[in-house]
Steps between C-alpha positions, in 0.01 A plus 500: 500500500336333214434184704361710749250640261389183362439340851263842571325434180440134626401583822274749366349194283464263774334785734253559237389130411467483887258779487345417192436076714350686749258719325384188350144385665440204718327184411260449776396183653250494789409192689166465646306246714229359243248548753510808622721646205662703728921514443688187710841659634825226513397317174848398361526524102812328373604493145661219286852641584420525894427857503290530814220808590338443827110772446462746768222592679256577259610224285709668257817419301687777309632332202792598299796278429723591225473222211155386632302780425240454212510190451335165664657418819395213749430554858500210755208626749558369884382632811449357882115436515398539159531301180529590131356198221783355309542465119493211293815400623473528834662871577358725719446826337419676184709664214369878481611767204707746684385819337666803575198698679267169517349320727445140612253353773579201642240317757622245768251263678536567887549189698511666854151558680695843597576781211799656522486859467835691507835602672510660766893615561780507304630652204316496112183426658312656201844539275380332165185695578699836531694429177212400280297800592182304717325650782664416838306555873808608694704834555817287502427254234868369428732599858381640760712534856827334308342198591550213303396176696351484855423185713187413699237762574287614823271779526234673680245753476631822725331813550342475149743348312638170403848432632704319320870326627737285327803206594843569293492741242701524133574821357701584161799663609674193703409109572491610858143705559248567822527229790331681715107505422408783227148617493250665374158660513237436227065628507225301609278376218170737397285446219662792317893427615778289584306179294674215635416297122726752364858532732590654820651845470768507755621807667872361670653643822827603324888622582591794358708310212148383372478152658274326697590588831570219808240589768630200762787536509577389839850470681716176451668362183262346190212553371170620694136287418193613615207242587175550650386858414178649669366837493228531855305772567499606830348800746863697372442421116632284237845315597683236260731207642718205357752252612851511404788286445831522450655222237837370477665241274269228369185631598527519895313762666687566803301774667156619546314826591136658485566839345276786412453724210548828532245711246741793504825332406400238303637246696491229696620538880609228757262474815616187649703227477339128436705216702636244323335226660192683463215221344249754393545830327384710192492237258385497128174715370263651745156570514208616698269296687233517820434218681235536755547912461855484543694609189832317467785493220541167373817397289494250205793346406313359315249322783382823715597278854695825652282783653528751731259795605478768273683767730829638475582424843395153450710494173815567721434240744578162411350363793140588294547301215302177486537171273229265385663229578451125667827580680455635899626823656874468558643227248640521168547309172763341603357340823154521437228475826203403251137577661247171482166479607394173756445235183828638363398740209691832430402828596593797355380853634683863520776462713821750631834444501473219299615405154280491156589178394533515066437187287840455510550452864167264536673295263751470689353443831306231281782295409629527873175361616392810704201545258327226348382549157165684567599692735654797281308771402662614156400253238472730192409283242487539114132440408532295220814276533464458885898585513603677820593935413744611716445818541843735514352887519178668412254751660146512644222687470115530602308465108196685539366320185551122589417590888803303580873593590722477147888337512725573214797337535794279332617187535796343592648259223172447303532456132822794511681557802313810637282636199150359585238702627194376660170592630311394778220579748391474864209616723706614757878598524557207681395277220405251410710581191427161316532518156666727228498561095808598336455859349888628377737217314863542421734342302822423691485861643407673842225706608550499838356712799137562327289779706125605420404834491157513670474890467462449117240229504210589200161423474454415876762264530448299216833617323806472673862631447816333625854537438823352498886480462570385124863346534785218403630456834408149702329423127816294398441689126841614340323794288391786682172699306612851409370740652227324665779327732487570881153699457161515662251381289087573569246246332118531599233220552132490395354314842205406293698236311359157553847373519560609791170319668635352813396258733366601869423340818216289561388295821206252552193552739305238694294550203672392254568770275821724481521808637744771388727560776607926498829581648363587846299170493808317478631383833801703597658275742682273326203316335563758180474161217357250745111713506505453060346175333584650146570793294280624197451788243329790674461640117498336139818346409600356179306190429334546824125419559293719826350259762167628682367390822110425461250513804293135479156518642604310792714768629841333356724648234651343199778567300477478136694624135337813325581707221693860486204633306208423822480816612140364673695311731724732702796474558697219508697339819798476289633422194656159434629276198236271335481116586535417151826737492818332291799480657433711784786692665721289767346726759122445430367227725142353474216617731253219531115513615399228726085520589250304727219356381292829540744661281697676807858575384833548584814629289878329570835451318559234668327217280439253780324696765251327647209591726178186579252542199738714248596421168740611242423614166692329235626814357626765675273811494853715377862565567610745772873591601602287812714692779833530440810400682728270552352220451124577342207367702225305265263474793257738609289593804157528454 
């Protein structure tokens, strides 16, 4: 009985220090971008004895560790994209008096052209927020729907609102979650709601035990995906459609279907069944565009070369869907019919019932000798280094502020196995999508399956949000990020950024000077790369120099260097790198100026053109971005 009465007494004790720990205030860090000063979410602060905090979305860290409060502790600062200056001996961080109560700002350098912004799912989004008693932008700031981690994302605007849908889901109650596509609905931006800078408030389609619901959940065993969702508008009103597939063991999807959602139930419902063999189907992300005043749905995955008419009957027949492809009617990848004009040169063009060919497979047809080098038409190319980007997944959409069709997408076993994100641009769907800038870096971790969000562009375009799936797997890392792991994540980028200058078509006239070929001035059949001399700035890079074209009294034009600041003289052709430039990227490629005796002149890369009476300059007049490919061409035709 006494014992008894003494182990009370102790519990008592214990029960109070434990509520006298907890009444004790946090020690507040917050992380913020140096630029912007605006809170960086997954900076990781690790202490001397490996303690690790991982901020959350506004940036915060909740701070209190028994033994290392009030006193100076060290904090080793490291996040992907960003950097932190090291001390005088070379660590990475900064020693901050942890304060009961305080506060401590710490500012990272960003090192990604793209800011990252927040999370989107998962649990503790805004936790250290929530505990330390900061503002936070959602309704659900630290669980909402049970879930805890959710793979790739699609959505769509639907009758007003964004819909949202989701791969495998996590929830807290057992390792086992949703495999069957939860979604959700969310608002459309305003000026007085629903700020995408801030976090998406999301409003789950849920069971009655509180979890995110499965809403395609179609028969067979495994999991249910969803790909290709559209929402058309048609003479009956608004109606919403995806592919499905059905996964077994590793990841093999063995069955398709087109299925519908059904506004009432919340659901998605099979329509029809998509054959096996079937080379063409709903495909990636899908958007909107007319050609020749007929509206089709084009999917990117990531290169939009899959459309089909933007009806639902059209949708369900397979027989619709077209390919930009150099492959005929009839064969597929593996017994290609490739289409040739009489001297031999591919042509590509909008084909049915035949097969999209990805980088992948033209490599392949490459090394069997069924293309030659230039014949492919994917030749993404990192701007600076002139190394190939294999594109894996990404999305497309028409950019109202660069006039020009925007890919975000990652690449395939870049500097981490699936965790770089680039940008790019085109004139047309079709391409040509030449060069790219990296945007989004990781460090030996995945962010796979990135997707814009056109419907909350800002400032007319100019800012652009994207999102993706934050994860370990395929990343070959052994530590998984609190939290953070299996997650979307949304970053935004300023379109106006210099760094992201990239180099567009050009093609010489009997003239001589370069004209800037538009996407519709492009040949389409098959001569896609053959009709450019040389790609070039069509706004200021860094280092980069504009190049006007002068009228000469005799009727002839010139080309010659100017300066950012002569506003007198126009605009410029294009901007370019100067001739004097130091180490010039291994991309750049000189344009020359050759002129007749009455000054008449015309532009190549190819330093030994020749023409009876022309002359080449010593110098080159600048540095312009040859085409890329395969094999780069150094000669021009003027």
């Amino acid at each position: 009985m006494r014992s008894a009465g003494r182990l009370a007494i102790f519990v008592m004790m214990q029960t109070a220090a434990g509520m006298a720990a907890a009444a004790e205030p946090y020690f507040t860090i917050q992380v913020v971008d140096e630029a912007t000063r605006r809170g960086v979410p997954l900076v990781e602060l690790k202490t001397v004895n490996q303690i690790r905090f991982e901020t959350d979305s506004n940036g915060i860290v909740a701070f209190h560790e028994p033994g290392l409060m009030d006193r100076d502790v060290f904090f080793h600062v490291r996040s992907h994209g960003y950097e932190f200056p090291k001390d005088g001996f070379g660590f990475v961080g900064k020693a901050l008096r942890t304060t009961p109560g305080g506060r401590a700002t710490l500012a990272v350098r960003r090192i990604n052209i793209a800011e990252r912004l927040y999370r989107v799912t998962g649990g503790g989004i805004y936790r250290d927020s929530v505990l330390t008693g900061e503002p936070v932008p959602l309704e659900h700031p630290v669980l909402n729907a049970q879930v805890l981690g959710s793979d790739s994302v699609l959505n769509a605007v639907h009758r007003g609102r964004i819909y949202w849908f989701w791969g495998d889901t996590n929830r807290p109650g057992y390792p086992l979650g949703n495999f069957h596509t939860p979604g959700a609905t969310s608002e459309l931006p305003s000026e007085t709601r629903a700020n995408p800078s801030r976090g998406v408030d999301l409003t789950y389609f849920r069971r009655a035990d509180g979890f995110a619901k499965p809403t395609a959940e179609m028969p067979g065993s495994g999991p249910t995906w969803i790909d290709g969702l559209v929402s058309l508008k048609e003479s009956d009103g608004e109606r919403m459609f995806a592919s499905y597939g059905k996964v077994k063991p590793p990841l093999t999807i063995y069955e398709r279907g087109l299925a519908e959602w059904n506004d009432e139930k919340h659901e998605f419902e099979r329509v029809a069944a998509i054959p096996g063999d079937a080379v063409l189907y709903p495909n990636g992300h899908a958007f909107l565009h007319a050609v020749d005043g007929v509206r089709y749905v084009y999917f990117a995955n990531p290169y939009p070369l899959v459309r089909v008419q933007a009806t639902s009957g059209s949708l369900r027949d397979l027989s619709q869907y077209e390919a930009f492809t150099c492959v005929r009617s009839g064969s597929r990848v593996e017994k290609p019919d490739v289409d040739r004009n009489e001297s031999g040169r591919i042509r590509f063009a909008w084909r049915r019932n035949a097969p999209a060919l990805s980088a992948e497979d033209e490599k392949s047809l490459v090394r069997a000798g069924t293309l030659k080098g230039d014949d492919t038409l994917l030749r993404l190319t990192d701007r600076d280094s002139g190394e190939s980007i294999l594109a894996h997944r990404g999305s497309v959409y028409w950019n109202e502020y660069r006039k020009k069709w925007l890919m975000i997408a990652v690449q395939s076993f870049g500097t981490s196995v699936l965790g770089e994100v680039w940008c790019a641009e085109a004139d047309s769907p079709e391409g040509p999508w030449g060069y790219g800038v990296k945007i989004v870096t990781h460090d030996k971790y995945s962010f796979y399956n990135p997707k814009q969000h056109p419907m909350f562009d800002q400032h007319g375009g100019r800012i652009v949000y994207f999102e993706g799936t934050y994860t370990q797997t395929f990343s070959g890392n052994t530590e998984a990020t609190s939290r953070y792991e299996y997650n979307q994540m949304m970053y935004r980028v300023d379109l106006s950024d210099e760094r992201l200058a990239l180099p567009v078509a050009f093609g010489a006239t009997e003239r001589g000077i370069p004209k800037r070929l538009r996407g519709d001035e492009i040949p389409r059949g098959g001569l896609l790369w053959d009709a450019i001399a040389f790609m070039a700035l069509d706004r200021g890079g860094p280092d980069s120099v504009p190049v006007f074209a002068d009228d000469a009294p005799d009727g002839s034009r010139r080309l010659r260097i100017g300066s950012r600041s002569d506003a007198s003289a126009g605009p410029p052709l294009f901007f370019a790198l100067a001739p004097d430039t130091k180490n010039p990227p291994r991309t750049a490629v000189a344009l020359w100026e050759f002129c007749d005796d009455r000054q008449t002149c015309v532009y190549s890369v190819d330093r030994d053109w020749t023409r009876a009476g022309f002359r080449r300059r010593d110098k080159p007049l600048c540095f312009v971005w040859r085409t890329p490919g395969p094999a780069a061409r150094e000669s021009g035709r003027p």
